[in-house]
C-alpha positions in Angstrom: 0.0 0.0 0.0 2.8 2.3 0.6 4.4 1.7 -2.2 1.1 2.2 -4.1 0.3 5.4 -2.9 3.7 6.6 -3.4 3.8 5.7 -6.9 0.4 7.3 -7.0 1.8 10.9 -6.0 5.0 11.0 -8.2 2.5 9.9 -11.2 0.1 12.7 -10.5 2.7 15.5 -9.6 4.7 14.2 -13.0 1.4 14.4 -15.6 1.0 17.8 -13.7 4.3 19.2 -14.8 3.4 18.4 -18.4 0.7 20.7 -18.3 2.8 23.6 -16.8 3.0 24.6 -20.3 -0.4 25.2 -21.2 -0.3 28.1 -18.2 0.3 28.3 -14.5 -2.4 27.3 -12.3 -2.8 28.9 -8.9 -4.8 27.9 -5.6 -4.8 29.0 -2.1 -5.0 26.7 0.9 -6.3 28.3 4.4 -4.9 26.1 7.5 -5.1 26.7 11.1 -2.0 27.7 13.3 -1.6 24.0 14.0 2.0 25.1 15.2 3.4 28.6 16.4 2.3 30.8 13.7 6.0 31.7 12.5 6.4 27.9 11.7 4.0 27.2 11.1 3.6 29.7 7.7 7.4 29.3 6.9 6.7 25.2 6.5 3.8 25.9 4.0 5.1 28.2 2.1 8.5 26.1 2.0 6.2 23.5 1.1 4.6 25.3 -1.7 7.6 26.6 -3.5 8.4 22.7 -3.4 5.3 21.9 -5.0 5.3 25.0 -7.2 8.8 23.5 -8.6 7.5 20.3 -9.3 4.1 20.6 -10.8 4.3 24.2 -11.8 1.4 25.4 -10.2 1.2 27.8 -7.3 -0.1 27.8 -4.3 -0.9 30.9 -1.3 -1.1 30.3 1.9 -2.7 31.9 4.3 -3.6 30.9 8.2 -7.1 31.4 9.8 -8.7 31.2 13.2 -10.3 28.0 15.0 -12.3 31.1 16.7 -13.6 32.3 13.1 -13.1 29.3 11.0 -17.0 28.0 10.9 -17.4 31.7 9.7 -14.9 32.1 6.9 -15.3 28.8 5.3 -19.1 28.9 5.3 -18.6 31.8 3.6 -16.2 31.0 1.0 -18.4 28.1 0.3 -21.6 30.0 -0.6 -19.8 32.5 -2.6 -17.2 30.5 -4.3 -14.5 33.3 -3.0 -11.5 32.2 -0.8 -9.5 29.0 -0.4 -9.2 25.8 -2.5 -8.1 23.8 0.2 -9.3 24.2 3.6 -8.6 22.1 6.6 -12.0 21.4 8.7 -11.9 19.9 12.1 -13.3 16.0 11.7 -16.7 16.9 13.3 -17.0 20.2 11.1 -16.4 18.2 7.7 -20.6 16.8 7.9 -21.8 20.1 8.1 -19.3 21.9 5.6 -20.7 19.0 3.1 -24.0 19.3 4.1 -23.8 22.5 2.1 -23.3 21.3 -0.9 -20.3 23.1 -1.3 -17.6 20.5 -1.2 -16.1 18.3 -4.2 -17.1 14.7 -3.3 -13.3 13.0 -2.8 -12.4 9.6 -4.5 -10.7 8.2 -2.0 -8.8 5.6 -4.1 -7.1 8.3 -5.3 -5.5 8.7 -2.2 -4.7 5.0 -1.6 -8.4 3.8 -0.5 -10.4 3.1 2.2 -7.7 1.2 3.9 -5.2 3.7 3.7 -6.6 5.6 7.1 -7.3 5.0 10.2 -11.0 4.2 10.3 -12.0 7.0 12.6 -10.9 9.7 11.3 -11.6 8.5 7.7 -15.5 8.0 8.8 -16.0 11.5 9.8 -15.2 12.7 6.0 -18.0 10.6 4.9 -22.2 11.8 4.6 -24.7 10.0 3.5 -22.2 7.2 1.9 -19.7 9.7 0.6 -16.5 11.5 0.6 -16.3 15.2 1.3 -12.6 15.0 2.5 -9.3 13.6 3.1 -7.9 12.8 6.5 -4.7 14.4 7.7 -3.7 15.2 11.2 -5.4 12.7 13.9 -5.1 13.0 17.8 -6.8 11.0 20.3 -6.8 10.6 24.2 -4.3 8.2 26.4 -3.6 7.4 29.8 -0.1 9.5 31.1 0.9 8.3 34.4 3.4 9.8 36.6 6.1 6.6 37.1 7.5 7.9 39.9 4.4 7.9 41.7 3.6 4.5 40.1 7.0 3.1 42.3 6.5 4.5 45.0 2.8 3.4 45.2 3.3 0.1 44.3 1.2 -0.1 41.2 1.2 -0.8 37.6 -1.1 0.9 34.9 -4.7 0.2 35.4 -5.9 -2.0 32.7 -9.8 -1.2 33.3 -11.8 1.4 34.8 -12.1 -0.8 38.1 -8.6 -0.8 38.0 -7.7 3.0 38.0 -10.2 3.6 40.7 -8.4 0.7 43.0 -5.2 2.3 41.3 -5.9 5.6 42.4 -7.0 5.1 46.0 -3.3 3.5 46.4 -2.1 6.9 45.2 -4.4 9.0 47.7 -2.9 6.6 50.1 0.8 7.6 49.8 0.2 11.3 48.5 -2.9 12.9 50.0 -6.3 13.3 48.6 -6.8 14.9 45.2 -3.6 13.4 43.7 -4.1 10.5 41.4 -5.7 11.9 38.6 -6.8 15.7 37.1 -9.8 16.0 34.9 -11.1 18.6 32.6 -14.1 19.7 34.2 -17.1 22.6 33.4 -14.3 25.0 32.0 -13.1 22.3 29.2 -15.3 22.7 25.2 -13.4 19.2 24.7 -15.5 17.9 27.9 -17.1 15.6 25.9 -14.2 14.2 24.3 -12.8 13.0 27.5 -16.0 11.9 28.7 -16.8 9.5 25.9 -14.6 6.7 26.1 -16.4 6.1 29.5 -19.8 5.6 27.4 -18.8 3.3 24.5 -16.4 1.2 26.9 -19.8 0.2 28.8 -21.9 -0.3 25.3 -23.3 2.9 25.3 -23.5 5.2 22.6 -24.6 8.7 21.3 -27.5 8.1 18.9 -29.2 4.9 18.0 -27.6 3.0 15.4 -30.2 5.4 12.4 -28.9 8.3 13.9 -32.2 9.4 14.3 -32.6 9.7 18.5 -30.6 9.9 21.3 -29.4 7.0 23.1 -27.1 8.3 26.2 -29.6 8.0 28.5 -31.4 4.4 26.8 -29.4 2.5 29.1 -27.7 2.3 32.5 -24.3 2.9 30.5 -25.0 6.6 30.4 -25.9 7.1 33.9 -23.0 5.1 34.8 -20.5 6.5 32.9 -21.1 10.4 34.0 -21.3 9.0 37.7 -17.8 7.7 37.2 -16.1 10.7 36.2 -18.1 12.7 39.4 -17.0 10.2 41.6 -13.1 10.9 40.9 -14.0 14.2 42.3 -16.4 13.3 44.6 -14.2 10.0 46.2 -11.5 12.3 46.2 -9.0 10.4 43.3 -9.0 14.2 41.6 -9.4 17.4 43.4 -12.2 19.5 43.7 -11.2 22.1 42.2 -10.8 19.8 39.0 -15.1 19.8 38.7 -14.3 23.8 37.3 -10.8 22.8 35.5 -10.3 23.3 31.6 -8.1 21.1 29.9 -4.9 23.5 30.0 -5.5 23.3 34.0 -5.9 19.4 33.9 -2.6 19.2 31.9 -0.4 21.6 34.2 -1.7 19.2 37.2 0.0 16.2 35.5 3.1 18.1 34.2 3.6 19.9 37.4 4.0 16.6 38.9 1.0 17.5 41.4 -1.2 13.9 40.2 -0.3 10.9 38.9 -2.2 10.3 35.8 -4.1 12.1 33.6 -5.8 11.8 30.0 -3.6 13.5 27.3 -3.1 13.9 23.7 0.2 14.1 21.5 0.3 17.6 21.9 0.8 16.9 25.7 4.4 15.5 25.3 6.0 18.1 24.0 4.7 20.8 26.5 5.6 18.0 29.4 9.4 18.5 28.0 9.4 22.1 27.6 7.8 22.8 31.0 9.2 20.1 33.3 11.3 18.3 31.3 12.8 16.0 34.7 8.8 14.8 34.8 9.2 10.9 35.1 5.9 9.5 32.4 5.2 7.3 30.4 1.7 6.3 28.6 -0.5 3.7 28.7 -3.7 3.3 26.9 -7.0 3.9 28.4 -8.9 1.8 30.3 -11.3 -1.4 29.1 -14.6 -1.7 30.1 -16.8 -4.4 29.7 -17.2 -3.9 26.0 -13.2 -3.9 25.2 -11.2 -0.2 24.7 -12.4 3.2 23.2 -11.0 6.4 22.5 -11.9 9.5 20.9 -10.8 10.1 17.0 -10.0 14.2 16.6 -8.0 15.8 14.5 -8.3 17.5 10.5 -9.2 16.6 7.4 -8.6 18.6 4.0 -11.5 19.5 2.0 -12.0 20.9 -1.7 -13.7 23.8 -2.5 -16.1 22.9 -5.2 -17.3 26.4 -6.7 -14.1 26.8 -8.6 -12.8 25.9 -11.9 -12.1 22.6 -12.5 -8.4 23.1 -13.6 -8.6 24.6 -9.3 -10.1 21.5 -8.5 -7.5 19.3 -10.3 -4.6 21.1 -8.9 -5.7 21.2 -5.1 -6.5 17.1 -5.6 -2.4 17.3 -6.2 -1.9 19.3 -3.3 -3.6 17.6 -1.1 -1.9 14.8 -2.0 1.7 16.4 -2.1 1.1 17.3 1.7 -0.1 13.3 1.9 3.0 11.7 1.0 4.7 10.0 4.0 7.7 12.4 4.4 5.6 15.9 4.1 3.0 14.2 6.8 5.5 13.4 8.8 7.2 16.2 9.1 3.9 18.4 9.6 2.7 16.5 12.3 6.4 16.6 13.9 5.8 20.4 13.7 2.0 20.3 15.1 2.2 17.6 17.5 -0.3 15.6 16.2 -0.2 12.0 14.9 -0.9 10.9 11.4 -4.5 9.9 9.7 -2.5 7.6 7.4 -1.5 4.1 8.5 1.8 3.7 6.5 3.3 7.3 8.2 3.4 5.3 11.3 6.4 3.5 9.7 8.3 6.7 10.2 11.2 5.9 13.2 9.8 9.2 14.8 6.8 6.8 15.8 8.7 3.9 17.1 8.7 5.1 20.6 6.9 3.5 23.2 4.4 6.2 23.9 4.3 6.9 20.2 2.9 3.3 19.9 0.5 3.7 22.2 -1.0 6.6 20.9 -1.0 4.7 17.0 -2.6 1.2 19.0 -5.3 4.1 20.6 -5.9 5.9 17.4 -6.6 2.3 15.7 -9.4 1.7 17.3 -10.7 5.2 17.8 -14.0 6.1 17.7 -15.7 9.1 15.6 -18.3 11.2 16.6 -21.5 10.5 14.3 -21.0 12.1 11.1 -24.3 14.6 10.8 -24.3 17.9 9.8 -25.7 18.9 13.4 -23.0 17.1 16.0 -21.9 20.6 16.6 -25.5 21.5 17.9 -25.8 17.7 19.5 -22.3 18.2 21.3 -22.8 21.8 22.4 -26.5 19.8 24.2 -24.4 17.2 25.6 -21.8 19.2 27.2 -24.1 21.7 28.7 -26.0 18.9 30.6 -22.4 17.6 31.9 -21.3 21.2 32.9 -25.1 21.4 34.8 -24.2 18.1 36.8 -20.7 19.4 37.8 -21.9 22.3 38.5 -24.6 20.8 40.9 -21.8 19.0 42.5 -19.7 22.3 43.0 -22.8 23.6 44.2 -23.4 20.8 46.9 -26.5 19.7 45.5 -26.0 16.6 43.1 -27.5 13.4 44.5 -28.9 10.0 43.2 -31.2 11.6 40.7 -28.9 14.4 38.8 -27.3 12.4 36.1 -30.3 11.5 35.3 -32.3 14.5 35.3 -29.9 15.9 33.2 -28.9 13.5 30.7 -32.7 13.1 29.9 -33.0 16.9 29.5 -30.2 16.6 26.8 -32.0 14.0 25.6 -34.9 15.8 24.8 -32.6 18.7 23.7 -30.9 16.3 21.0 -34.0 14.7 19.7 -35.3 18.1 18.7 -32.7 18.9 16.8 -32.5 15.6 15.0 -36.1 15.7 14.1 -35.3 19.9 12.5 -32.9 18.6 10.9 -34.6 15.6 9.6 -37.5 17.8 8.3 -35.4 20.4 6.1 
């Protein structure tokens, strides 16, 4: 396969260059600052004089804002002004297709199906097709403090059971509030951490149709958000941890003030800048009763379609310039982010053992449900879950609130489905 898809690129980028002659063709790709904005620029643009001196067509680069993004490409999509080639987070691709305004990806053209990790590459597919190509991946592990590990007595907990019983060994040796930090009411990525609790009981999202809710169908729900309280409420994290973002989860663990905490690719690097002594390694996260889960994140690469196709043709060749094992590499080396392709994992930069966990995690990840309103459903789902911290902050969560709340969303979700459904 790797072979194949590098054969694949040189091909396309060659037949390119033949037509340099019939007159230069230009595109412009908009990106996020996936790295420090200096390097981030200065790699692209490096990368399209490359490309540019290859295939003879030239690309602009420019950088745009997560906080403005949903803006700007909505816009550029319903004018048919801006960017060829935009990257989309994996749970914005649905609803940037939904608007018709995406070119619909062959994705043997890109090495097929099996090419990607399956994750990411579902959440570039609606309604059976492709609106985009997978690129940078993350996903969620288990970093665990070794030192405190030692000194404890205990090895990394293989289920949920297990990091409770884990945990309570830690609070044993170093004081309530030390085994683990969470993200907590502060944190947009709440969810994210909160669903590997859900599918690792058998619970879900939506029913299988996509067409209800089904968090709160089962005991799994219920479960799983009482299981994340209960760190804070058994006293495994601290209670200050129910209001913590993710940037305040992270310094916990990289401070050396818990033992464990749940932490993407990103993670390592800041570990090494900031306490670079920090004794860690990674494990992956825990099993529950219906085997391992974790959350697929990360960016895909989508093509604007409202362009002329000679546009479209060249940002295909871009996209998959940028695709080829060493350019992949490289960027995700500069981001801190793993690859969406299978065959980059080959790179020796991945041969380490946390790097291995994170590929073994992002394997079996799990996407969100690819519909044009997850960003609605989400934004439902993670209000409830700030409600029920914020009822334990508050002193007043009992037997009943994950309940009453998760129903509430519930109710919440299933009206948006069914607007959805009826446009």
């Amino acid at each position: 396969m790797k072979k194949f898809f590098l054969l694949l690129v040189l091909t396309t980028l060659f037949v390119g260059t033949l037509a340099v002659s019939a007159g230069a063709t230009e595109i412009t790709m908009w990106a996020m600052n996936n790295a420090p904005s200096e390097l981030n620029i200065a790699w692209f643009n490096e990368k399209a004089a490359e490309f540019e001196e290859l295939t003879g067509i030239k690309v602009n680069f420019e950088e745009i804002a997560w906080s403005s993004c949903m803006e700007v490409i909505s816009t550029a999509l319903a004018t048919g002004e801006g960017a060829n080639v935009m990257q989309v987070g994996t749970t914005q691709t649905p609803f940037f297709a939904a608007t018709g305004g995406l070119v619909e990806i062959d994705i043997r053209e890109f090495g097929g199906k099996d090419n990607f990790m399956e994750g990411n590459l579902k959440s570039t597919v609606l309604d059976g097709k492709y609106y985009g190509v997978p690129w940078i991946a993350e996903t969620r592990v288990l970093f665990y403090n070794t030192e405190m590990f030692e000194k404890a007595g205990v090895e990394p907990p293989q289920t949920w059971e297990e990091l409770i019983e884990v945990g309570e060994k830690i609070v044993d040796v170093y004081g309530e509030g030390t085994a683990i930090a969470i993200a907590g009411t502060n944190a947009w990525d709440l969810i994210h951490n909160w669903a590997p609790m859900l599918w690792t009981r058998g619970g879900d999202f939506l029913t299988p149709d996509w067409k209800r809710a089904a968090f709160n169908l089962s005991e799994a729900g219920y479960e799983a958000v009482e299981y994340y309280v209960d760190l804070v409420r058994n006293g495994l994290a601290s209670t200050a941890c129910a209001e913590y973002d993710q940037s305040q989860a992270d310094s916990a663990f990289a401070n050396g003030d818990v033992a464990m905490a749940f932490q993407g690719p990103w993670n390592i690097s800041g570990i090494k800048n900031d306490n670079p002594d920090l004794p860690f390694a990674a494990a992956e996260l825990p099993a529950g009763p219906y085997g391992r889960a974790s959350f697929a994140g990360g960016s895909n690469l989508v093509v604007r379609k409202n362009a002329p196709q000679d546009e479209i043709e060249a940002s295909i060749k871009w996209i998959k310039f940028l695709l080829s094992d060493t350019n992949l590499t490289e960027y995700v080396k500069l981001s801190n982010m793993l690859p969406a392709t299978k065959d980059a994992f080959s790179d020796p930069f991945f041969q380490s053992e946390i790097m291995q966990v994170f590929e073994k995690s992002l394997s079996y990840a799990h996407a969100y449900p690819s519909l044009p309103a997850w960003g609605e459903i989400e934004l439902a789902m993670r209000t409830s879950f700030q409600n029920i911290l914020t009822d334990y902050i508050d002193g007043v969560y009992d037997d009943n609130t994950a309940k009453k709340y998760l129903d509430a969303a519930a109710l919440e979700v299933n009206n948006i489905l069914k607007e959805h459904s009826d446009k």
